[in-house]
C-alpha positions as CSV (number, residue, x, y, z in Angstrom):
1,X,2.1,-8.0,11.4
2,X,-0.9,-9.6,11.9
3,X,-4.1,-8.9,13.5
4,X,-6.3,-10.8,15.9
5,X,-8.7,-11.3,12.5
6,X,-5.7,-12.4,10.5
7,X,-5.4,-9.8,8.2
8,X,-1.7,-8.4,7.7
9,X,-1.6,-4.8,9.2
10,X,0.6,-2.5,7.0
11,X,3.3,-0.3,8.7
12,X,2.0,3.6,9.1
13,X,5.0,5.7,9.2
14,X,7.1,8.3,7.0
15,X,10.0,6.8,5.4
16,X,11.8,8.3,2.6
17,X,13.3,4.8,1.9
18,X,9.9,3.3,1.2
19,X,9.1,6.5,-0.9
20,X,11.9,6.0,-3.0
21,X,10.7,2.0,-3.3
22,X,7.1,3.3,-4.2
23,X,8.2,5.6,-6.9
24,X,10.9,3.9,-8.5
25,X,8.3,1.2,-8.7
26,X,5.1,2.4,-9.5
27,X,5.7,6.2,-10.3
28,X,4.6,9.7,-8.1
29,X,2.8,8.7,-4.9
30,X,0.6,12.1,-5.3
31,X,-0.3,10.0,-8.6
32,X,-0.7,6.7,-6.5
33,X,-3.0,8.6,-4.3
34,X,-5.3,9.6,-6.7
35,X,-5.7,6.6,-8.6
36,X,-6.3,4.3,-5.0
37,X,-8.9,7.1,-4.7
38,X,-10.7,6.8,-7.7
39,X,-11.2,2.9,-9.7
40,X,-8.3,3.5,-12.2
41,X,-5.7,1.2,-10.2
42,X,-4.8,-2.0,-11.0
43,X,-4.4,-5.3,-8.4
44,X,-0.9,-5.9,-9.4
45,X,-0.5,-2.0,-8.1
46,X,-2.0,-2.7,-4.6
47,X,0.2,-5.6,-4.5
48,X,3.3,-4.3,-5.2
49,X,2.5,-1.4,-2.7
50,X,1.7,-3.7,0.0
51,X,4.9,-6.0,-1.0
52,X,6.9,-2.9,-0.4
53,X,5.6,-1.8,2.7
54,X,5.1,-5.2,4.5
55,X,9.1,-5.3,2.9
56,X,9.8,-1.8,4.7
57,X,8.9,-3.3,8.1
58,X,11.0,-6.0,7.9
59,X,8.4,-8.8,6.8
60,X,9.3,-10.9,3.7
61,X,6.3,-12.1,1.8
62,X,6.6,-13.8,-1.9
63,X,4.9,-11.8,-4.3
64,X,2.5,-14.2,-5.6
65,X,1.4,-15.5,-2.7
66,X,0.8,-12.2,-1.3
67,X,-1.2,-11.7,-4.4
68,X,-3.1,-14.6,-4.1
69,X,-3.8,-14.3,-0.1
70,X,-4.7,-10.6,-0.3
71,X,-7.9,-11.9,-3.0
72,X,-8.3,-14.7,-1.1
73,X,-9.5,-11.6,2.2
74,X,-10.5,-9.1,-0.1
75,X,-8.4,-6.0,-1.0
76,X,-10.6,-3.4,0.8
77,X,-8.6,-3.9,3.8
78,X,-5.5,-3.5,1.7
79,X,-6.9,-0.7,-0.3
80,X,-7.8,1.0,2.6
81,X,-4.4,0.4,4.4
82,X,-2.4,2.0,1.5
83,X,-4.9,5.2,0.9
84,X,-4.2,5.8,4.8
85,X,-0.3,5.1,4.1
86,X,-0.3,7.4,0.9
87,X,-2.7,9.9,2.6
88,X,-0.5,10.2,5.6
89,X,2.4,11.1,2.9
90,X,0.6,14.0,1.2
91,X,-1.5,15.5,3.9
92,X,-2.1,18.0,4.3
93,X,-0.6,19.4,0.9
94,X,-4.0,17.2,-0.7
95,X,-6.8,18.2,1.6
96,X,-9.1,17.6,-1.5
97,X,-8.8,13.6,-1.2
């Protein structure tokens, strides 16, 4: 999805599918959550976060050039897009975030 600023909108909705993606891939999404939160994440993490949720809504992107077009923007928009994702997941169980 794209907006009218050409930045890739991420898709916003509970799906146990993706969570399974998410933690198979990069572990516990309460974990996830707190590291997006805090500056203990890695860029290859956001990546592969966004690469499975632009894959969960049907959008194939390579890896790397997802990698290389989301430094290319900036990853605040991205980070942003997956603490709203991984938020929507845990609240309100994680009110503290």
């Amino acid at each position: 999805c794209q907006t009218g600023g050409g930045r890739m909108m991420l898709p916003m909705k509970k799906d146990f599918t993706l969570v399974l993606q998410i933690e198979d891939e990069l572990g516990s999404t309460a974990a996830l959550l707190e590291k997006f939160s805090g500056n203990s994440w890695k860029i290859s993490e956001l990546v592969t976060l966004v690469h499975i949720l632009l894959h969960g809504a049907g959008q194939e992107a390579d890896y790397l050039a997802l990698g290389n077009r989301m430094l290319k923007e900036g990853l605040d928009h991205y980070l942003t897009s997956a603490l709203s994702f991984l938020r929507l997941l845990h609240w309100p169980h994680n009110k503290k975030v």
